[in-house]
C-alpha positions, 0 to 999 in steps of 0.5 A: 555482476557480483556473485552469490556465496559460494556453498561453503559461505552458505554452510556457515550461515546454517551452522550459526542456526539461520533457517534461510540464507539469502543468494544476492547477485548485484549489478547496474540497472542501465537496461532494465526498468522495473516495469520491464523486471515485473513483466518478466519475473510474473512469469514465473509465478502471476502471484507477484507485486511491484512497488515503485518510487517515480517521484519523491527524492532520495528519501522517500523514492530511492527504492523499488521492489518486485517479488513473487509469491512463494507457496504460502497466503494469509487471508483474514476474513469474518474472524478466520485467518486461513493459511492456504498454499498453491499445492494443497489449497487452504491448509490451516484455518483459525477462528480468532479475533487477533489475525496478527498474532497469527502472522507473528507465530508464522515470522518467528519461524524463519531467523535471516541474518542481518544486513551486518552479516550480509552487507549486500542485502537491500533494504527491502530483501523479502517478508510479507507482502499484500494488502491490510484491508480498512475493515481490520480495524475492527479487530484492533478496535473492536468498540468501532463496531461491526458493520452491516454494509455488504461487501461487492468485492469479495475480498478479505480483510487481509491478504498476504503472501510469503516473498522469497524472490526479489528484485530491488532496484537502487535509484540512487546507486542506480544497480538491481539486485536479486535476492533469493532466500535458500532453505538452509534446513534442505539437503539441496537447500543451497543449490535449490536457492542456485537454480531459483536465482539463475530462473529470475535471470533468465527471465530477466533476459527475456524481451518483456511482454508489454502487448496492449489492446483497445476496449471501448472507455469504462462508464464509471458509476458512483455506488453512492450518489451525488444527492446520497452523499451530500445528504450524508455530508449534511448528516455528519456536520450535525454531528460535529456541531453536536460536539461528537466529533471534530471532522469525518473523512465519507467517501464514495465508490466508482465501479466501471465494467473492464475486463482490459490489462492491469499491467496497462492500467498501472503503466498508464498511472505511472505516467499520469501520476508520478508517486512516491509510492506506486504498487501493483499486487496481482493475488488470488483469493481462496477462503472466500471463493478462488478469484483473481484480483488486481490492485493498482495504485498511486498513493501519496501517503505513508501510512506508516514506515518503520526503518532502523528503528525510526518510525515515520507517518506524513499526513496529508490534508488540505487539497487544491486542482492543479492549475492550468499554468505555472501562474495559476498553480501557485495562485492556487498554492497560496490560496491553499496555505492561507485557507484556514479550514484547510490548516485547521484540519492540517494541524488536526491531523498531524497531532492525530499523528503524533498521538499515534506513534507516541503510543509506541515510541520512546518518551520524548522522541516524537517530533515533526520533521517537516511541516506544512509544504506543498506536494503536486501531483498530476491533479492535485496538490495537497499540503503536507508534513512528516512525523518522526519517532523512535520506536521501543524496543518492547514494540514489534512492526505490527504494533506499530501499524496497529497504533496507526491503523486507519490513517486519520486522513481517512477516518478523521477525528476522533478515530473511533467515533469518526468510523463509526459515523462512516458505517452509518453513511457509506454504503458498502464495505471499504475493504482495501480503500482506506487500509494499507498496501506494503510488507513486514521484513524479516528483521522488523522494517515495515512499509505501507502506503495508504490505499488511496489513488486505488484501483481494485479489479476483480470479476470483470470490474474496476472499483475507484474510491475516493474521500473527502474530510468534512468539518464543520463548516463544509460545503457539500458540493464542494465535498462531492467535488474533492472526491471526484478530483481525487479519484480522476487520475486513476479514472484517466490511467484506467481510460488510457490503458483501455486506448492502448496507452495512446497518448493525447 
């Protein structure tokens, strides 16, 4: 295992005027697995998060990361951004309608060195870390409206937490690193950074509590209905061949009593639906009433990644049930590619893409990368494509999520009037289906994944939504169908935690 600077290495970074300097200890990750890491470290603080890579190559599955909260929380919600700590509770509250200028004025008070100062720093070291609910999208565009519908879940538009504490894994390099930032402006900085580093370990070194029970299978219950739903499909047709609009992308909600483990849930997932990007974020609530939650999810999606000054977005659109062989799969894959609504929509989407990150990357940059090729998953396949850009330098991370922000995969086109169209039909709030799970670093990287294959769970329930994008010539059973595929694997993982994880 490699070892952190020493204390005079430390000094330096302070005397350069960095207010944290980061601890790093490296090693291979031969006998740790990030479940095992995630189980272990939430010990230490149950506010904690693992995102994960199960599938995806080495592009877009090379790395998985586990943090703890570190003593400071954002959370958004009906224009007050309140600040709160888990010594004092809610220490500062602001009525505003720009949530994230708030979020830069908190950043800017922390300078880190870079990777070309510290060459062992992963790509992911720490930041900002939570959830960007749907309904944001309000305040970065307020003519979508307000909207009436009520909001069951009790959760804020926006919640996040400091991450000082990570561990990041490499599966290409296949080594784990941790990573803790020291508070160069303390006296004890240095050996308070020591003393947090050496806790990580010791729990890394302890047997990973991963005990599961048995509950009876939830009953799930769509919020919507299936007569309500297809009503609204009809609904939102008339308005396409009305001309308002080109496609709308309606969903509905599950919700089933639980009151099992998350942790078993998410393993569960992991098993049934291998991701790009699989996260778990356990959080407590504490501007709208103290509440712990849990969000588990599965998403095929970026909704948008900004790494070395190259922003990325990947639409996926079109979408086909896995078949019952390999024979079938491919009947179904070239059914799926010489389906012409389904590659209208394809390409609509991915221009929507384009036009979004154009608005913040420099002028001829834009360009798709990889067009309209299969990815499967555990119930589905869908058809999809990447879409590349670089960034200008006058744009930070947040201006990026906000020129992307919601995904046209879950609005639809155009963005604007298609919202607005879901608030007239959906019943209750989005909250975190449809917006963005991930984090802002410290030097301008960004990831989120679209909050798809989601499951929230809160108050003794489990909430499961899932979309589907109506166009013109739309069926509405075949509409009603696609959300229920969509929406079985979370069901499944949510099904085989409450059997113990008993496989078969």
């Amino acid at each position: 295992m490699s070892n952190p600077m020493t204390k005079d290495e430390f000094l330096q970074f302070k005397h350069r005027g960095y207010s944290h300097v980061p601890l790093i200890k490296k090693r291979l990750m031969d006998d740790a697995t990030p479940v095992s890491v995630f189980a272990n470290i939430r010990k230490l603080n149950p506010k904690a998060y693992l995102f994960e890579s199960v599938v995806g190559g080495e592009r877009f599955a090379r790395y998985s990361m586990i943090g703890l909260g570190k003593g400071v929380y954002f959370e958004y919600q009906d224009g007050v951004m309140k600040v709160g700590s888990e010594l004092v509770g809610v220490v500062s509250s602001t009525q505003t309608d720009k949530p994230f200028d708030e979020i830069r004025k908190f950043m800017a008070q922390f300078t880190m060195p870079t990777v070309e100062d510290v060459p062992a720093l992963p790509v992911f070291s720490g930041g900002l870390v939570g959830y960007f609910g749907y309904d944001l999208i309000r305040t970065i565009e307020p003519s979508v409206g307000q909207s009436d519908a009520p909001n069951p879940l009790n959760l804020p538009d926006l919640w996040l937490m400091l991450s000082t504490e990570v561990v990041v894994f490499d599966n290409l390099e296949h080594t784990l690193s941790i990573v803790v930032y020291a508070n160069s402006e303390l006296e004890n900085g240095y050996e308070d950074g020591l003393a947090r580093l050496a806790a990580i370990e010791q729990a890394l070194g302890q047997r990973p509590d991963l005990t599961t029970t048995t509950q009876p299978k939830p009953n799930f219950v769509s919020v919507t209905g299936q007569d309500k739903f297809c009503k609204d499909v009809n609904k939102i047709k008339d308005y396409i061949l009305a001309g308002d609009v080109m496609q709308v992308v309606p969903a509905q909600r599950m919700t089933a009593d639980f009151d099992g483990d998350a942790l078993s849930v998410y393993r569960a997932l992991r098993y049934l639906n291998p991701s790009p990007y699989l996260f778990m974020l356990h959080g407590e609530t504490f501007g709208v009433g103290k509440s712990p939650f849990d969000i588990i999810g599965a998403s095929p999606e970026i909704l948008s990644r900004i790494e070395d000054g190259t922003v990325t977005v990947r639409p996926l659109a079109g979408t086909r049930r896995r078949g019952r062989d390999v024979a079938e799969d491919l009947a179904l894959e070239a059914e799926l590619l010489s389906d012409q609504k389904e590659i209208a929509e394809h390409l609509m989407l991915i221009d929507l893409g384009r036009n979004d990150i154009g608005r913040v990357c420099q002028i001829g940059s834009v360009k798709v990368t990889d067009k309209m090729f299969i990815e499967r998953y555990s119930q589905v396949m869908h058809i999809a494509s990447n879409v590349e850009g670089q960034v200008r330098d006058d744009v930070d991370a947040l201006d990026v999520f906000c020129a992307t922000f919601p995904a046209g995969t879950l609005s639809g086109a155009p963005k604007i009037r298609a919202m607005q169209i879901i608030d007239e039909v959906e019943p209750v709030r989005r909250t975190v289906f449809g917006g963005a799970i991930g984090y802002l670093g410290w030097h301008g990287n960004m990831d989120t994944a679209i909050a798809i294959r989601t499951a929230v769970m809160k108050d003794g329930k489990v909430h499961v939504q899932a979309g589907a994008g109506v166009v013109a010539d739309s069926d509405p059973m075949a509409e009603w169908d696609e959300t229920n595929k969509k929406a079985l694997a979370i069901i499944k993982a949510v099904e085989m935690a409450c059997d113990g994880l008993e496989i078969g």
